[in-house]
C-alpha positions in Angstrom: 46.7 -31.5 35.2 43.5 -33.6 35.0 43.0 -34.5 31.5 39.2 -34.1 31.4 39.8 -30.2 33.4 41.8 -29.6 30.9 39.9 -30.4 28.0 37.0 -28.7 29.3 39.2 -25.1 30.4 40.1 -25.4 26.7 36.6 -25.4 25.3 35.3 -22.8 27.9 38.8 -20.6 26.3 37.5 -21.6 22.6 33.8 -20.1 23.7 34.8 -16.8 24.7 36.7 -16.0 21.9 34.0 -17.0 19.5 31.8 -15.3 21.4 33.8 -11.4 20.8 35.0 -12.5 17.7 34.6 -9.9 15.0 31.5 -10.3 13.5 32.7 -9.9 10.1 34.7 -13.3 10.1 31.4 -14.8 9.9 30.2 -13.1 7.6 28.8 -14.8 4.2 31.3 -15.7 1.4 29.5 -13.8 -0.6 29.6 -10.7 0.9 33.5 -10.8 -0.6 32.9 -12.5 -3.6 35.4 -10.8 -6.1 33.8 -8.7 -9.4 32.0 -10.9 -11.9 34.2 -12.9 -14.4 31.9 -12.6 -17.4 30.9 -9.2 -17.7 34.0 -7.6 -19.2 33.0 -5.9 -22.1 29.7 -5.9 -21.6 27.5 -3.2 -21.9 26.0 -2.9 -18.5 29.5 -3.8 -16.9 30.0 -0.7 -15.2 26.6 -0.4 -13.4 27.1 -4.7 -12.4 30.0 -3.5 -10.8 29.3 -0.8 -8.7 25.9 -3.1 -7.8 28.0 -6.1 -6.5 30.7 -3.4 -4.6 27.2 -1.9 -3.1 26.4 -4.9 -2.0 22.7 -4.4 -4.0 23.2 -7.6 -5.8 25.5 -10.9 -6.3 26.7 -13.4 -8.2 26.7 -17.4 -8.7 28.8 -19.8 -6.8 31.4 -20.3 -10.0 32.2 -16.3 -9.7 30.0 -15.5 -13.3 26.9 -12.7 -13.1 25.5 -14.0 -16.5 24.2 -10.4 -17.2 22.3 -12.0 -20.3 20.0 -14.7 -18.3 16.2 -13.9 -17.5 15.3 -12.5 -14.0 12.5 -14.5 -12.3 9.2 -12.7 -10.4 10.9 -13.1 -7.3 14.4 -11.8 -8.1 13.4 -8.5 -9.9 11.1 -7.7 -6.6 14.4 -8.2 -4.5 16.3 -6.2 -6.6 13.7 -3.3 -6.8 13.2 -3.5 -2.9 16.7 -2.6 -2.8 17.1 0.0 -5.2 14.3 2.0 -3.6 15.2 0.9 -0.7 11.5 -0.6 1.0 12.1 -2.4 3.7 8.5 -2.4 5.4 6.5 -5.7 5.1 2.8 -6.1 4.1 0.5 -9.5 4.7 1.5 -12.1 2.0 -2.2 -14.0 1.0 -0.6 -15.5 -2.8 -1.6 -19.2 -2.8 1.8 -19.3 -4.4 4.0 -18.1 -2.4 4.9 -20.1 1.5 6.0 -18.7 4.6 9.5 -20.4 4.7 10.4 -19.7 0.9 13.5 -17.6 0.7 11.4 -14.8 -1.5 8.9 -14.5 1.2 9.9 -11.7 2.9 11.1 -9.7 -0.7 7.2 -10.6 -1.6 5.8 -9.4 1.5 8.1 -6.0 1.4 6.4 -5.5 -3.2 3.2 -6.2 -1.4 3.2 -3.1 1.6 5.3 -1.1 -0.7 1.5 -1.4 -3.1 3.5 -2.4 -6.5 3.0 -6.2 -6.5 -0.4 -7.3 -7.3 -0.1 -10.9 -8.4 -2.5 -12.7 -11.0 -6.2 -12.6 -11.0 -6.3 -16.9 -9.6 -4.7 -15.2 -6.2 -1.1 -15.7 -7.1 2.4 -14.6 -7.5 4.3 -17.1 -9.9 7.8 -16.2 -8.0 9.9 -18.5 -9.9 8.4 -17.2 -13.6 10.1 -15.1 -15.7 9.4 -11.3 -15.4 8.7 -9.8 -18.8 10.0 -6.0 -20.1 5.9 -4.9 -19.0 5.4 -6.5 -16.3 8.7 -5.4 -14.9 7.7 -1.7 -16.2 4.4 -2.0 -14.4 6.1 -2.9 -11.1 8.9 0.1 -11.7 6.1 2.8 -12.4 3.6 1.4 -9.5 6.7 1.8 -7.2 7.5 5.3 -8.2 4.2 6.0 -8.3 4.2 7.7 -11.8 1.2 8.6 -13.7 0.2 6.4 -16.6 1.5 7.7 -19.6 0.2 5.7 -23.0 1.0 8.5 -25.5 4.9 8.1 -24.5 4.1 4.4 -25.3 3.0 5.4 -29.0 6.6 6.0 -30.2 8.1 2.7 -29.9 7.4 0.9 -33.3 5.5 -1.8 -32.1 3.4 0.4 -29.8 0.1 -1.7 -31.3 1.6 -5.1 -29.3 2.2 -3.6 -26.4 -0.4 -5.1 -23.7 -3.1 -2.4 -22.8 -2.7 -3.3 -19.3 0.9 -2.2 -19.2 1.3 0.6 -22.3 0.2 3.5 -19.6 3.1 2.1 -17.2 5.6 1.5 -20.4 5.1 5.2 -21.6 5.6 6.4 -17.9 8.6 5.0 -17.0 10.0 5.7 -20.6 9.4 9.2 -20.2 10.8 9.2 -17.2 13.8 7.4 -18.5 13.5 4.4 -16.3 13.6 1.8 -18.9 14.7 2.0 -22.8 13.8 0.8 -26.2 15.3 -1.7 -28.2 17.3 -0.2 -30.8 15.2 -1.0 -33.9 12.7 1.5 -31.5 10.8 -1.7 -30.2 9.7 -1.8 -26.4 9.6 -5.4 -26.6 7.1 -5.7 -24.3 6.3 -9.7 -24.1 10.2 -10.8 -23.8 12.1 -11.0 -20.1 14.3 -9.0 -19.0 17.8 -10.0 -18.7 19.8 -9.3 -15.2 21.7 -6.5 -17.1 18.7 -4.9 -18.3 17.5 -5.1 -14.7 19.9 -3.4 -12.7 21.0 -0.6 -15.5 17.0 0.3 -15.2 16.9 0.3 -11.8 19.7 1.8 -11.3 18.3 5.0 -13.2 15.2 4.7 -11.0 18.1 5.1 -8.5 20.2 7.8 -9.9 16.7 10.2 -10.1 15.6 9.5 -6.6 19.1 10.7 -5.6 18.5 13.8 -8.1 15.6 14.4 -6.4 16.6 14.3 -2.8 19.9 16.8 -3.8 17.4 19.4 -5.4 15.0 19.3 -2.2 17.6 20.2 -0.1 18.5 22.9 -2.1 18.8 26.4 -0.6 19.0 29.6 -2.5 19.5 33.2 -1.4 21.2 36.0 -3.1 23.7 33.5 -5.8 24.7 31.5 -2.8 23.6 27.5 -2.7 
């Protein structure tokens, strides 16, 4: 056989079986990253788990979750896209925040979904740390809860809590979205950690599912 026919039958061979190749051998390495290596033990280890087997979030390269770090702007509105499960995007017009970024399209989906504002200089500081309010703003703007700022009055330091978030804080308190600290703080001004951001999220989650069960609820005569 002609060496160059040959070599170019093979190639044509190689090209049709890439072409109906399962899609999943192409799939991302991370889509089969193996549980978290740091979390055992940890307090929010049970809800990082079934996150990662949901696919609703993932780990670092080195197989760790560190549960403890901060969560930037752009992460948490990810994460919340996700949980509530927004998929719709809205016109991006932050200064801040460029077409080709790899938030862009998380930012675009807050924006259309109505619970990312940005700042008041036009923009979105994506790679800033979210703090406990600001992620409590974004959680109750989301679920559209009404503010609640006498909810806010039991945490002990109620008088620190920023007036622009203390309505949203009290809301998605009583609504059990997000806890105290357990001196009773809030803690308003400090970030939230990764661990912190899914167990919360995951309650805002676990009520939506509530909710959807008890709509579809039929009763006549003692039979659901």
């Amino acid at each position: 056989m002609n060496k160059k026919v040959g070599k170019m039958t093979l190639s044509m061979a190689l090209a049709a079986v890439l072409a109906f190749a399962p899609a999943q051998a192409f799939a991302p390495a991370q889509a089969f990253a193996a549980p978290a290596t740091d979390i055992s033990g940890h307090w929010a280890e049970k809800v990082i788990t079934q996150w990662q087997e949901k696919g609703l979030i993932s780990g670092y390269e080195d197989g760790t979750f560190k549960p403890d770090n901060s969560v930037t702007r752009a992460e948490f509105v990810i994460m919340l896209n996700k949980a509530l499960g927004f998929t719709q995007k809205g016109n991006v017009t932050f200064s801040d925040v460029s077409a080709n970024a790899w938030y862009y399209d998380a930012v675009a989906i807050a924006v259309e979904a109505g619970y990312c504002a940005g700042y008041e200089d036009g923009t979105f500081k994506p790679n800033a740390t979210i703090t406990r309010a600001e992620a409590a703003v974004m959680i109750a703007k989301a679920k559209e809860l009404t503010a609640n700022t006498e909810a806010a009055d039991k945490f002990a330091d109620a008088s620190r809590i920023p007036a622009w978030a203390k309505g949203s804080i009290g809301a998605v308190s009583a609504a059990g979205f997000m806890t105290g600290r357990t001196d009773g703080t809030f803690d308003a001004s400090n970030t939230i950690t990764r661990a912190e951001a899914v167990s919360s999220l995951d309650r805002t989650m676990e009520k939506e599912e509530n909710e959807e069960v008890k709509d579809a609820v039929v009763t006549k005569d003692d039979t659901v």
